[in-house]
C-alpha positions in Angstrom: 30.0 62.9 -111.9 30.2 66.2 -109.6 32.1 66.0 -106.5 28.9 65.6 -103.9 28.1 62.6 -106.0 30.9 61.0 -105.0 31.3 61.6 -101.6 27.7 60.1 -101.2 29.3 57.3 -103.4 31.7 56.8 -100.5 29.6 56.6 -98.0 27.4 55.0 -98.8 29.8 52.4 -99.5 31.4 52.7 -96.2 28.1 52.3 -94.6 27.7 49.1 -96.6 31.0 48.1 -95.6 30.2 49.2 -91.9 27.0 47.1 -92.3 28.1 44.3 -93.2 31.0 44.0 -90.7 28.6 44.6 -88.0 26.2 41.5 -89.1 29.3 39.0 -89.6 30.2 40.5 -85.9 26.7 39.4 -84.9 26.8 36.2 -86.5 30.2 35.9 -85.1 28.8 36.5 -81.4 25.7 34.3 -81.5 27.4 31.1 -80.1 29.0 32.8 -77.2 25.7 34.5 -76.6 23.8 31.1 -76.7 26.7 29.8 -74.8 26.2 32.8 -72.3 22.4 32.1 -72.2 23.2 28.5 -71.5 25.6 29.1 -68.9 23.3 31.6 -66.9 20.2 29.0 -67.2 22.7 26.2 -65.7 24.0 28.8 -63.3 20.1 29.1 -62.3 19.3 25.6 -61.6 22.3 25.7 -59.9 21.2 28.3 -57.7 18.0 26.5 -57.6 19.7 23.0 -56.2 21.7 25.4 -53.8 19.1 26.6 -52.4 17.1 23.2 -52.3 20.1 21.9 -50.2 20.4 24.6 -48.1 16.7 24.1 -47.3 17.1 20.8 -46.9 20.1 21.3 -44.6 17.8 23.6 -42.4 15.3 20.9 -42.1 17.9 18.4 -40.9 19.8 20.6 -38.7 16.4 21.5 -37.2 15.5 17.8 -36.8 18.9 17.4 -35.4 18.3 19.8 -32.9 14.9 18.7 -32.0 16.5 15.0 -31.9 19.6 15.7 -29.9 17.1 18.0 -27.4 14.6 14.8 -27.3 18.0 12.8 -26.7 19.1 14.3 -24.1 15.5 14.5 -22.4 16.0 10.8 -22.4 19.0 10.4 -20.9 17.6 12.7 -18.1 14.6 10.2 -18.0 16.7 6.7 -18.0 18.8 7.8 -15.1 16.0 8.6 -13.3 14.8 5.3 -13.9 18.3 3.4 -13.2 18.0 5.1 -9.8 14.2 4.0 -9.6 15.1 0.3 -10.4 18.0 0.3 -8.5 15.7 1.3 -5.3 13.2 -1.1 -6.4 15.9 -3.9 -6.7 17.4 -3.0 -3.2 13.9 -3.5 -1.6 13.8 -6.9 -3.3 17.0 -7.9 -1.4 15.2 -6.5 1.5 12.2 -8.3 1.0 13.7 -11.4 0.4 15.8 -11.1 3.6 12.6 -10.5 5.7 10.8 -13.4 4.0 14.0 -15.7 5.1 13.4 -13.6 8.4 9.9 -14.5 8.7 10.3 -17.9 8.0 13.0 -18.2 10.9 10.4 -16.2 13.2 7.6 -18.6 12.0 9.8 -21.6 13.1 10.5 -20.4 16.5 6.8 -18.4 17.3 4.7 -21.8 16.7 6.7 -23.8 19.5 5.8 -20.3 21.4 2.1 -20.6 20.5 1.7 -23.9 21.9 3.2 -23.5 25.2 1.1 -20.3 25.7 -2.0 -22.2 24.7 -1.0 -25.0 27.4 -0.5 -22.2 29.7 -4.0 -21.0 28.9 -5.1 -24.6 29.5 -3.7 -24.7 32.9 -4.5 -21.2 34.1 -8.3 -21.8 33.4 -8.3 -24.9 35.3 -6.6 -23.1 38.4 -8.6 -20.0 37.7 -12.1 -18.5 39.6 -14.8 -21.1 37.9 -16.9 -18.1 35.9 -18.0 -18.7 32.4 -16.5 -22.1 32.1 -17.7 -23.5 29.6 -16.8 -20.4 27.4 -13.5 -20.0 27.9 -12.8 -24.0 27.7 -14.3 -23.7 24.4 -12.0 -20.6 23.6 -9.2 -22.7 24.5 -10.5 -25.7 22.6 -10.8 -23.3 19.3 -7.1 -22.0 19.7 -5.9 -25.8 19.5 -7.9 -26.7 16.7 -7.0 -23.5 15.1 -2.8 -24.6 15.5 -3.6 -27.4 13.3 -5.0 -25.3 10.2 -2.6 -24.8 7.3 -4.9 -22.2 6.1 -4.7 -19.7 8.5 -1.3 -18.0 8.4 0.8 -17.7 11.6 0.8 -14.0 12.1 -3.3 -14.8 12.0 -3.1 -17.5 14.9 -0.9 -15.4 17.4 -3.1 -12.8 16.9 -6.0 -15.0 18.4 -3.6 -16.4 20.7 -3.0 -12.5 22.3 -6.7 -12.0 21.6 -7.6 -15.1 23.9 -5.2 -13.7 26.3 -6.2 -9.9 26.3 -9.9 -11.5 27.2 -8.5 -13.4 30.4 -7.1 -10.3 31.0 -10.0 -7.8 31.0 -12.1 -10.5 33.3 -10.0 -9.2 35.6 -11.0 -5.9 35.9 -14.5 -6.0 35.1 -18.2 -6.4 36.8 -20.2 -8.4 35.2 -23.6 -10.6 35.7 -24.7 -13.7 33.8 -26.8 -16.2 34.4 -26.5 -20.2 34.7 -27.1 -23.6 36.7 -25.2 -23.9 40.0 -26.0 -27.3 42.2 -27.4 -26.2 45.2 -27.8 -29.6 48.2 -27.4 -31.8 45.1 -30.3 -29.7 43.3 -29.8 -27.7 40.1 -30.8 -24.5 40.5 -31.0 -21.6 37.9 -28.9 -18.7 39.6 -27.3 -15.0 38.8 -23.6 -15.0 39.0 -21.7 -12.0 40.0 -18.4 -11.7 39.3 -16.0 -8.8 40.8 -12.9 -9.5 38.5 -11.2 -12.0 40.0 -11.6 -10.9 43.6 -15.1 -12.5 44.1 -17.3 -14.8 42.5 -20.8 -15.2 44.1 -23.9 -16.5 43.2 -27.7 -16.0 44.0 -30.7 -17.9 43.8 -33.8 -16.2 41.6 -36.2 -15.6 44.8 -32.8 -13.9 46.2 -33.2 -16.5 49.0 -29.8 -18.5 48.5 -26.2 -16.7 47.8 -23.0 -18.4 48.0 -19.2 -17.5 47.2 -16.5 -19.1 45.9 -13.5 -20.2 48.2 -10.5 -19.4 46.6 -8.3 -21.7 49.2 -10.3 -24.4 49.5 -11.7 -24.4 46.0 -15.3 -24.8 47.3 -18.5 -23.2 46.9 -19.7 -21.8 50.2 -23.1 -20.7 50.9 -23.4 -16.8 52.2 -25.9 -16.1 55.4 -28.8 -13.8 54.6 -27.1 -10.4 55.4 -25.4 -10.4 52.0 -28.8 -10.6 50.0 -29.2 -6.8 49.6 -25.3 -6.3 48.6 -25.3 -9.1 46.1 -28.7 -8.1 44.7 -27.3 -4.9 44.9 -23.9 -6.0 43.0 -26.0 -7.9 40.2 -28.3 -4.7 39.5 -25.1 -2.5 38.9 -23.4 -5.3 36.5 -26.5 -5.3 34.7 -26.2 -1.9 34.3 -29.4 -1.5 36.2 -27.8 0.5 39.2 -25.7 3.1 38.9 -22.1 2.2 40.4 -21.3 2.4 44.3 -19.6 0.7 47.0 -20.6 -2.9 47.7 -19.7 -5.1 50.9 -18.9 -8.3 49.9 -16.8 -11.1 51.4 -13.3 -11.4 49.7 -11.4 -14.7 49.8 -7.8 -14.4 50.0 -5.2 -16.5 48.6 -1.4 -16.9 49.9 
């Protein structure tokens, strides 16, 4: 065997050798690699959960926001409310105290009602006889009316103030209306003229009779001839016939 021989002997031998070690190293490595591989697929579902938590997290820190924001909305809201009940609970109290007003008021105005309704009585009995039978009935309707429970108080002094306003306005107004007067103990149809309160005269429908009422002695008294064209005159412009001017009439006058 020549010397090349046996140096290719040798190495080959060593590479054998070499060869061999490196598979047994191989073999010898194979569970820590497929421990390795293990570990870096756990390490990835790991990182998987991680970051499924941390999503999860942001979702519920963002809710949290969104909740604690809508929370303190609320609050905002209820206290505006507390104030709004507590104003609405304070007008109760008020209410309630002018109800117990009321009814106090109601006890005391009805008494009132009545003796301005007997007043009323008495005044158109004393009054200038015009439209009698009107305002007796007015007065008539605001007795009746006292005895209602179904008109409310506040209603029936309203009519009682109306009634009075009306007795009021007769006194500053003209006005013309017809009706039966008892002329010599014969009923006669007659114009009435009435200067407010200041003069209440009548006047036949030929225009051939007048008379006035006498204030002092209560009595109708008959007027001579020279008032026919003034009380004619007087009746035209009530009736709205004429336009307004002076008119010479007789006045009574009371003490």
């Amino acid at each position: 065997m020549t010397q090349l021989t046996k140096l290719s002997a040798a190495f080959l031998a060593i590479f054998m050798t070499a060869g061999s070690s490196v598979a047994q190293e191989e073999k010898a490595l194979e569970p820590a690699v497929k421990k390795a591989t293990e570990i870096n697929q756990s390490a990835a579902k790991s990182q998987q959960k991680i970051n499924n938590i941390t999503d999860q997290i942001d979702n519920k820190l963002q809710q949290f926001k969104a909740i604690n924001k809508e929370t303190t909305g609320l609050d905002v809201y209820n206290g505006q409310l507390q104030k709004q009940i507590d104003n609405q609970m304070q007008e109760m109290d008020d209410l309630n105290a002018s109800i117990d007003g009321v009814s106090i008021i109601e006890r005391q105005i009805t008494p009132l009602m009545m003796r301005m309704i007997t007043g009323l009585v008495q005044f158109v009995e004393l009054d200038v006889p015009f439209l009698a039978e009107e305002r007796n009935n007015r007065v008539v309707e605001l007795q009746a009316m006292m005895d209602r429970a179904d008109i409310a108080p506040s209603e029936k002094f309203r009519r009682v103030m109306e009634a009075y306003q009306v007795e009021m306005d007769y006194g500053r107004t003209l006005e013309a209306y017809s009706g039966l007067h008892t002329i010599d103990g014969q009923e006669r149809d007659v114009d009435f003229l009435r200067v407010g309160r200041t003069a209440l005269i009548y006047q036949t429908r030929d225009a051939s009779l007048q008379g006035t009422w006498n204030k002092q002695t209560r009595q109708w008294e008959a007027l001579s001839s020279s008032y026919r064209t003034q009380v004619t005159k007087g009746l035209r412009m009530a009736k709205k016939q004429l336009a307004p001017d002076l008119l010479m009439l007789p006045i009574s006058m009371t003490d």
